[in-house]
Backbone as CSV, one residue per row, in Angstrom:
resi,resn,N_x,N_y,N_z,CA_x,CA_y,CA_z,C_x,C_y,C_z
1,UNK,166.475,184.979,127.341,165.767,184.569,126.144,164.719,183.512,126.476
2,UNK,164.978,182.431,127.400,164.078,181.734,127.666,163.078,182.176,128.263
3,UNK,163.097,183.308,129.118,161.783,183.573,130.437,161.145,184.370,128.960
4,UNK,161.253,185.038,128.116,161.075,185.499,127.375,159.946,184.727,126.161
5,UNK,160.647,183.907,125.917,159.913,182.358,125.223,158.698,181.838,126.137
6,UNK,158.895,182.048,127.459,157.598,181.171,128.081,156.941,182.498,128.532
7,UNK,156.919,183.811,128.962,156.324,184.541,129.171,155.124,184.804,127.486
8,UNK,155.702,184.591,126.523,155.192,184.735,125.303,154.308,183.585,125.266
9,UNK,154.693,182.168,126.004,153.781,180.980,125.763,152.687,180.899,126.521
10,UNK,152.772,181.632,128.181,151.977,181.957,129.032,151.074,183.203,128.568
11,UNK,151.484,184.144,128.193,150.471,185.007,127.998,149.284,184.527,126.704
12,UNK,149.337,184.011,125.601,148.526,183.377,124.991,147.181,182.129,125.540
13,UNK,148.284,181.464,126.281,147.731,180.708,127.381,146.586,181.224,128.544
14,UNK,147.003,182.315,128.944,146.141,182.809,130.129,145.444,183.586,129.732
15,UNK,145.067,184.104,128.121,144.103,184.737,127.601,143.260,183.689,127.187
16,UNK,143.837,182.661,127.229,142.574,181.726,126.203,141.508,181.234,127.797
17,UNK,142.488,181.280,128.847,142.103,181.003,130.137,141.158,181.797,130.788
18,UNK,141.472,182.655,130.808,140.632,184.118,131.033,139.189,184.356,130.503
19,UNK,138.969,183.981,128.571,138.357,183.723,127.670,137.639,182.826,127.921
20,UNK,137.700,181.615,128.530,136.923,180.460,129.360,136.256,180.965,130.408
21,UNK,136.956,181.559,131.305,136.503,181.652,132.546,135.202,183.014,132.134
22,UNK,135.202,183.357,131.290,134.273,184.580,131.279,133.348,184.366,130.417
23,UNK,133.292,183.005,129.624,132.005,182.429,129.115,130.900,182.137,129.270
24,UNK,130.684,181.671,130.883,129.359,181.461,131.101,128.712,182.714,131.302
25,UNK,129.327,183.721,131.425,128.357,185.354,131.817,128.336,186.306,130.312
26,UNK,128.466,185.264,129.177,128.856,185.758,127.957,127.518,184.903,127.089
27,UNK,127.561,183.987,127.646,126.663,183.038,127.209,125.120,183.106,127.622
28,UNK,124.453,183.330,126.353,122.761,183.384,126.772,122.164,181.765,126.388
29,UNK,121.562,181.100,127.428,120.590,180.409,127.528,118.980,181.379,127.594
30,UNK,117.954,180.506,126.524,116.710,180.956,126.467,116.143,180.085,127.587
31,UNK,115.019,181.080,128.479,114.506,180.353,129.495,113.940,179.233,128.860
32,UNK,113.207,179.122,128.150,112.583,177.562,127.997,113.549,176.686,127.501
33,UNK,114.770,176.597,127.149,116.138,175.786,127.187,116.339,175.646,128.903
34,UNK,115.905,176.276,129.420,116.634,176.384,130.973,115.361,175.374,131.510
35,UNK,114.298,175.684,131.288,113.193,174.726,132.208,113.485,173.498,131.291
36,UNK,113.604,173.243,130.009,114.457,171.404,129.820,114.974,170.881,130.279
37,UNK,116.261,171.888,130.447,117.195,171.407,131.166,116.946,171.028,132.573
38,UNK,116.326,171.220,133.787,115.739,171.211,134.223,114.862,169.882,134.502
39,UNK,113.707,170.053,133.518,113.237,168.593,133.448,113.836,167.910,132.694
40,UNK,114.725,167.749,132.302,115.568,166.361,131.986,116.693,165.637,133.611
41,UNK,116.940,167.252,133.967,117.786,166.585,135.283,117.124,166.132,136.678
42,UNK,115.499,166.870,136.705,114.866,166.034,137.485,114.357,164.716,136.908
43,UNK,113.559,164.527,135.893,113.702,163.103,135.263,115.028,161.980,135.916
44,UNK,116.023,162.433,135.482,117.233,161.721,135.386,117.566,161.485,137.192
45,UNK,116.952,162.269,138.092,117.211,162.289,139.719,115.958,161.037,139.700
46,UNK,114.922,161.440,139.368,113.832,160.647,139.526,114.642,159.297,139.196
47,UNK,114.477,159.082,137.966,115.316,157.545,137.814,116.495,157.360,138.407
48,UNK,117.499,157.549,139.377,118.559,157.458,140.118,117.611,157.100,141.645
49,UNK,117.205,157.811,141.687,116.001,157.294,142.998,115.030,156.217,143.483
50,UNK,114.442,156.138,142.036,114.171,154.905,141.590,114.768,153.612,141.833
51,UNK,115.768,153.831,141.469,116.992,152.740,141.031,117.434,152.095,142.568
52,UNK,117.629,153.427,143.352,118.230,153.199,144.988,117.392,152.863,145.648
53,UNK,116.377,153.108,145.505,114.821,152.822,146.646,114.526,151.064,146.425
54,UNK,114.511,150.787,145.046,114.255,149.491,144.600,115.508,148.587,145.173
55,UNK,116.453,149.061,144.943,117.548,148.222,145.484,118.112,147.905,147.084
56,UNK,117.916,149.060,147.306,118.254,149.047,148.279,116.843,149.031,149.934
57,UNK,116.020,149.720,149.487,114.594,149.125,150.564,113.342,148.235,150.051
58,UNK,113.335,147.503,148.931,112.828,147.008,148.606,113.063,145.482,147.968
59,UNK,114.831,145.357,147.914,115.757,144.462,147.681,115.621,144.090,146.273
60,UNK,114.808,144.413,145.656,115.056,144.197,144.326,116.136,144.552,143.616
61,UNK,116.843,142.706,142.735,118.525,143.023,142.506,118.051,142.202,141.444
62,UNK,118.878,142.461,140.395,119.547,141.555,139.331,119.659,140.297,139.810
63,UNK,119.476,138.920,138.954,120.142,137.624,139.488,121.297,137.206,139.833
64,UNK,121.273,136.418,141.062,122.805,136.656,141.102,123.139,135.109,140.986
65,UNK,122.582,133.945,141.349,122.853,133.371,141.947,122.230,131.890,140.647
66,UNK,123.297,131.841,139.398,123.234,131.177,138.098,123.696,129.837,138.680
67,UNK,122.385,129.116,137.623,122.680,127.535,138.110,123.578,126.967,136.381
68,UNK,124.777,126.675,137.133,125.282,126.263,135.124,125.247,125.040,135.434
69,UNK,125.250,124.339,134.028,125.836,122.791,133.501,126.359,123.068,132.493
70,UNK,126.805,121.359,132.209,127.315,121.074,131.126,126.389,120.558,129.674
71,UNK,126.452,121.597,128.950,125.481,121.531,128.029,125.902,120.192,127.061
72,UNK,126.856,119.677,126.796,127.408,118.483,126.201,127.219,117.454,126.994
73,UNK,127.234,117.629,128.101,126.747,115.812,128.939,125.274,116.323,129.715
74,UNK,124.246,116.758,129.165,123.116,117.356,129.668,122.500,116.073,129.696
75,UNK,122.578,114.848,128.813,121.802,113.906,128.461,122.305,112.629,129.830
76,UNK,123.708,113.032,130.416,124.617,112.349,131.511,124.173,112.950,133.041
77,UNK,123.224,113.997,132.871,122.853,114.860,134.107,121.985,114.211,134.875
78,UNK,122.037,114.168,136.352,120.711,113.613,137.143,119.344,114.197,136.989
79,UNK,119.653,115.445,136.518,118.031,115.751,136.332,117.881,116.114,135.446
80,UNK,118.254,116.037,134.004,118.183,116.580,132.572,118.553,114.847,131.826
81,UNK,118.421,113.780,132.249,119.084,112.546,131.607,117.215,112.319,131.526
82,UNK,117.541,111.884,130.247,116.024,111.427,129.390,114.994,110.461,129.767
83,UNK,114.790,110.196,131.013,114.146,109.343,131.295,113.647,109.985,132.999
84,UNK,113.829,111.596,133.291,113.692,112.363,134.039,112.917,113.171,133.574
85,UNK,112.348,113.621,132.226,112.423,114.645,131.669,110.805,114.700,132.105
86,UNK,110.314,115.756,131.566,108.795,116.097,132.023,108.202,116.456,133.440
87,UNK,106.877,116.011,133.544,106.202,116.736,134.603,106.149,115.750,136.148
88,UNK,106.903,116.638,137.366,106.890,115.589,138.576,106.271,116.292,139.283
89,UNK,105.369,115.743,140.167,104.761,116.012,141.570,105.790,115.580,142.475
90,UNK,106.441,116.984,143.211,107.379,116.757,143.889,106.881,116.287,145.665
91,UNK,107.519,115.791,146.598,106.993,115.499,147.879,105.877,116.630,148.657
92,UNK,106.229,117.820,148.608,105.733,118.899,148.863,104.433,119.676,148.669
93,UNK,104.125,118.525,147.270,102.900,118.936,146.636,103.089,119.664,145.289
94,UNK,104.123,120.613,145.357,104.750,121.631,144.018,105.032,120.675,142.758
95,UNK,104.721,121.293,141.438,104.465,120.659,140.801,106.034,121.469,139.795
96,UNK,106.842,120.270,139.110,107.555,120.492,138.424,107.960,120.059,137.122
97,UNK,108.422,120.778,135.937,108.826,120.463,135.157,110.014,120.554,134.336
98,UNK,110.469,119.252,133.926,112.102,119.298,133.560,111.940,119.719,131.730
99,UNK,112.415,120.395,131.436,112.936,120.152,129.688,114.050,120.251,129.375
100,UNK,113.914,119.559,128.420,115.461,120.333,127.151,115.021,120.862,126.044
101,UNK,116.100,121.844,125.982,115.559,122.683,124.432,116.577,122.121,123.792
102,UNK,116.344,121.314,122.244,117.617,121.441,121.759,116.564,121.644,120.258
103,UNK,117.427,121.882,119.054,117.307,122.088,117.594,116.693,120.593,117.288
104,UNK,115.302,120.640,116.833,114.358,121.756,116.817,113.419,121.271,117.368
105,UNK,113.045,121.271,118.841,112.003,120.957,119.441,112.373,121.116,121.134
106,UNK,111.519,121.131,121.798,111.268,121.151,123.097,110.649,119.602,123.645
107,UNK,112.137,118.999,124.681,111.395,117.654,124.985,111.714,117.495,126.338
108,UNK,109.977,116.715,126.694,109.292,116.197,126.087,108.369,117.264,125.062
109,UNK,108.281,116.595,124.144,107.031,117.334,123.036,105.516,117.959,123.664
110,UNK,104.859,117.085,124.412,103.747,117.485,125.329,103.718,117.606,126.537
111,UNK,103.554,118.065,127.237,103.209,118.361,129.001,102.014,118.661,129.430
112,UNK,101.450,117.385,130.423,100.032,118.044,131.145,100.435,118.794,132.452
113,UNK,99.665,119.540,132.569,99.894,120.027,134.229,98.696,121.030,134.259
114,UNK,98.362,121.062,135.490,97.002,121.490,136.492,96.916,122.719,136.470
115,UNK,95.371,123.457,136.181,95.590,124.966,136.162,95.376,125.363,137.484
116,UNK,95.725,126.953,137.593,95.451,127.482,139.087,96.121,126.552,139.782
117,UNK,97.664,126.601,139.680,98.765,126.016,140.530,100.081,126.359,139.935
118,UNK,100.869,127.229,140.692,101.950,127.397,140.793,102.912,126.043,139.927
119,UNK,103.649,126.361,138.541,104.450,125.181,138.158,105.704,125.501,137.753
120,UNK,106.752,125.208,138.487,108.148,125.696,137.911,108.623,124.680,136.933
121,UNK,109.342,125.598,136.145,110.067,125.075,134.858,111.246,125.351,135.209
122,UNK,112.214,123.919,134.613,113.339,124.071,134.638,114.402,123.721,133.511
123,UNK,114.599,124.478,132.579,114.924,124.035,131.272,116.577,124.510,130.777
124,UNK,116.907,123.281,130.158,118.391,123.218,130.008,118.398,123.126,128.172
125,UNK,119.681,124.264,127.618,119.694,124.235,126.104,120.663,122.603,126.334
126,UNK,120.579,121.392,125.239,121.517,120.776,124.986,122.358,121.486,123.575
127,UNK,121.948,122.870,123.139,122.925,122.875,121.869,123.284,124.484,122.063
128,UNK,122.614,124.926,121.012,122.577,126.450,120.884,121.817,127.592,122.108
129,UNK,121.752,129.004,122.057,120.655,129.631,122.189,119.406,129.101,122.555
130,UNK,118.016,128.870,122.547,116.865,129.063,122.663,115.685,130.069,123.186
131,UNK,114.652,130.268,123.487,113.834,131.018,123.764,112.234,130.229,124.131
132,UNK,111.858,130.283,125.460,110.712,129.585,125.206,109.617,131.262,125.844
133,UNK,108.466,130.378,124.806,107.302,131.702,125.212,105.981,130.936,125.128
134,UNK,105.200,130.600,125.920,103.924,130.303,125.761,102.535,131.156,125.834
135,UNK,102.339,131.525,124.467,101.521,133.103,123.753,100.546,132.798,125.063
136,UNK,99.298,133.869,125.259,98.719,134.428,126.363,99.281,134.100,127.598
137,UNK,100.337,133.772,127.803,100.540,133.688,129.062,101.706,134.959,129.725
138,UNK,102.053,134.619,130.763,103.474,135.478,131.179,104.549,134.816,131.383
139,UNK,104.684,133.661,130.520,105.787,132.773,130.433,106.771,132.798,129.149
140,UNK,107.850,133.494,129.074,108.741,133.664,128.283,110.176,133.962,128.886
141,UNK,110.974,133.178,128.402,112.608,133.407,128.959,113.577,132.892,127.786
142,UNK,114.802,133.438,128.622,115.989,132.475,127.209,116.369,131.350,128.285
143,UNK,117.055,130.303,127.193,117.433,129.157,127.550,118.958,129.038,126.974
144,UNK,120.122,129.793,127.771,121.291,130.250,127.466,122.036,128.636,127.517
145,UNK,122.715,128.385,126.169,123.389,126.960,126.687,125.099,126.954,127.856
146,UNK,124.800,125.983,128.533,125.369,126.379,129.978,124.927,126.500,131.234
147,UNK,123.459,126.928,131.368,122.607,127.374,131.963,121.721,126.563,132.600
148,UNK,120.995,126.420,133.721,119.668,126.562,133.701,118.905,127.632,133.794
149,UNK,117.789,127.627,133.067,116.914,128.721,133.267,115.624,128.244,134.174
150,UNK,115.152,128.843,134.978,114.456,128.453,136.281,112.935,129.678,135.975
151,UNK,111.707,129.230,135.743,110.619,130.310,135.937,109.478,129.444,136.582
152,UNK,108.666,130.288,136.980,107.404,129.772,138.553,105.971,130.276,137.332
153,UNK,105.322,129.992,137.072,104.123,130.362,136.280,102.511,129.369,136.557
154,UNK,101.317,130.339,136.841,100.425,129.942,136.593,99.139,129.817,135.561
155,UNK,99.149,128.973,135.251,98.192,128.682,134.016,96.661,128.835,134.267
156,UNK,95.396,129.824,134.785,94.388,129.799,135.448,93.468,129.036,134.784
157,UNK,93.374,128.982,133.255,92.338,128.030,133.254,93.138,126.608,132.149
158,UNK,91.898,125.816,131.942,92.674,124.383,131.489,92.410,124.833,130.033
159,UNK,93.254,124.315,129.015,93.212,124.281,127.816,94.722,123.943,126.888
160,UNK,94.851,124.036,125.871,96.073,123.582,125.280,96.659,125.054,125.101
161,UNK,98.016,125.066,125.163,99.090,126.206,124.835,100.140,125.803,124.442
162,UNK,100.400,126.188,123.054,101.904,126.164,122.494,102.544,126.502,122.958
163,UNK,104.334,125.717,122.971,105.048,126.203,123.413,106.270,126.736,122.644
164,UNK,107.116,127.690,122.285,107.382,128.548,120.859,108.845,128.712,120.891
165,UNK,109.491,128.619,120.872,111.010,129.130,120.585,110.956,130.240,120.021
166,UNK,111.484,131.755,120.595,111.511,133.030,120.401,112.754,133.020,120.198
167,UNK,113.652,132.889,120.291,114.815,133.259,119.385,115.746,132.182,118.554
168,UNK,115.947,132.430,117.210,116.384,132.216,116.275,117.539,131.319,116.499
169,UNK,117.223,130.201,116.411,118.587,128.923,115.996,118.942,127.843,115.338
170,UNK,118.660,128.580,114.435,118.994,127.587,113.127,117.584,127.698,111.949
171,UNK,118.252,126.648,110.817,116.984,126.872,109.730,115.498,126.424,110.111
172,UNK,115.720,125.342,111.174,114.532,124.751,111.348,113.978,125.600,112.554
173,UNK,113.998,126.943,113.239,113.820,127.791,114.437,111.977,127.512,114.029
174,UNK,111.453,127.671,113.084,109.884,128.078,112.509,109.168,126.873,112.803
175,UNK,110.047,125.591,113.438,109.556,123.740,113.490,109.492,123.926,114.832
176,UNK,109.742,124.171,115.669,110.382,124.231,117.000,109.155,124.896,118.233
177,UNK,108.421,123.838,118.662,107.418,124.374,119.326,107.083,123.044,119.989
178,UNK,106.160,123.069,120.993,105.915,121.710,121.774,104.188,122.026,122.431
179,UNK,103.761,121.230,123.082,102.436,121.734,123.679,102.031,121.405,125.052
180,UNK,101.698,122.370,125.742,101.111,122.526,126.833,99.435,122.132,126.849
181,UNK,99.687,121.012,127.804,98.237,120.958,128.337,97.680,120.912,129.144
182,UNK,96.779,122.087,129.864,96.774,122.409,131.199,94.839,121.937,131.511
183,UNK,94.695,120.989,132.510,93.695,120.377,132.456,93.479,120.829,134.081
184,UNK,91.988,120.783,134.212,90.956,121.465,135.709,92.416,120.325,136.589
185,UNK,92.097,121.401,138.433,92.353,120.911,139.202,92.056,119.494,139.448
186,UNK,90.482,118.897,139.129,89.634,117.947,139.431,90.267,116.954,138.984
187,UNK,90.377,117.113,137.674,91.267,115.655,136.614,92.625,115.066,137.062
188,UNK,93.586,116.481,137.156,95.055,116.463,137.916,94.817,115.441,139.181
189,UNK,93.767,116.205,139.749,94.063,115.349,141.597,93.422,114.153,141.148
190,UNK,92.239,113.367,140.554,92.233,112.428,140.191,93.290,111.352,139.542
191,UNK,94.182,111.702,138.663,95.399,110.769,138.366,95.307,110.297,136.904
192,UNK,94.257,110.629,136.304,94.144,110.226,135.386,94.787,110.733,133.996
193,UNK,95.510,112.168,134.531,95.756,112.933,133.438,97.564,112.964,133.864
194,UNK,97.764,112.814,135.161,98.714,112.624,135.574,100.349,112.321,134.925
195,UNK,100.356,112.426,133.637,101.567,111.476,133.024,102.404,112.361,132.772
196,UNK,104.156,111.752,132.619,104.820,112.720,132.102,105.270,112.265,130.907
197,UNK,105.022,113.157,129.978,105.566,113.097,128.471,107.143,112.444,128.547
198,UNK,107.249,111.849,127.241,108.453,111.562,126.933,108.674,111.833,125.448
């Protein structure tokens, strides 16, 4: 009675099996479904190729290598404590700048620094989120609290540029802007423009 019971459970079974296996020669694809298919899976090789060539012979990787703090004693930090903050001419010649983003402003409020010269920013949230973006330029990043956020940017000619908080933190996010002022090589190496905001 039992071989009986599973011969009855198997044969249902190995028709539905059978029924599978004889689908794809049952099944019509229209050629122009077939050349999509097709270019979607070369597309999709293309970007896999992409992906390996960049990574792997060209070394381009994701960041790996996150600088954190402590966003609550940011003001206790050697290089984020308020009387550090702004624009340094480092030994080297490289020109740097410290901020904090906190609700609702970017400080220091103003920054001079020299056009047509390489200037890294190095900016720490003391609260929430932030976002800094300075419009015509290619300077925009987040300012994750925890974090430093680290970017290299050149400013080619001298003039004033806002500086903007792009993402949303808090009611006052629309107050929250500071200014860039990027003055000729000539003035910079003279000394006169030289100062760092506070």
């Amino acid at each position: 009675m039992d071989k009986n019971h599973d011969s009855d459970q198997r044969s249902p079974l190995a028709a539905e099996l059978r029924e599978l296996r004889d689908l794809p020669a049952r099944l019509h694809v229209d050629p122009l479904e077939k050349r999509w298919i097709y270019v979607a899976l070369a597309m999709v090789g293309t970007f896999v190729a992409a992906i390996l060539y960049t990574g792997l012979v060209k070394h381009v990787h994701p960041p790996g290598a996150m600088e954190t703090i402590d966003s609550a004693r940011l003001h206790l930090s050697e290089e984020f404590a308020e009387d550090r903050l702004g624009v340094a001419t480092l030994p080297d010649g490289s020109i740097r700048v410290t901020l904090v983003a906190a609700r609702y402003g970017f400080y220091p409020r103003e920054i001079r620094i020299p056009a047509g010269q390489p200037v890294t920013f190095r900016v720490a949230s003391a609260d929430v989120l932030h976002g800094i973006h300075v419009p015509m330029t290619n300077m925009a990043t987040m300012v994750v609290p925890g974090y430093v956020s680290t970017l290299t940017t050149t400013f080619p000619k001298p003039g004033e540029y806002p500086m903007l908080c792009n993402e949303y933190c808090g009611m006052g996010h629309d107050h929250m802007w500071s200014k860039v002022t990027v003055v000729s090589r000539e003035s910079w190496q003279s000394g006169t423009t030289q100062t760092t905001g506070r």
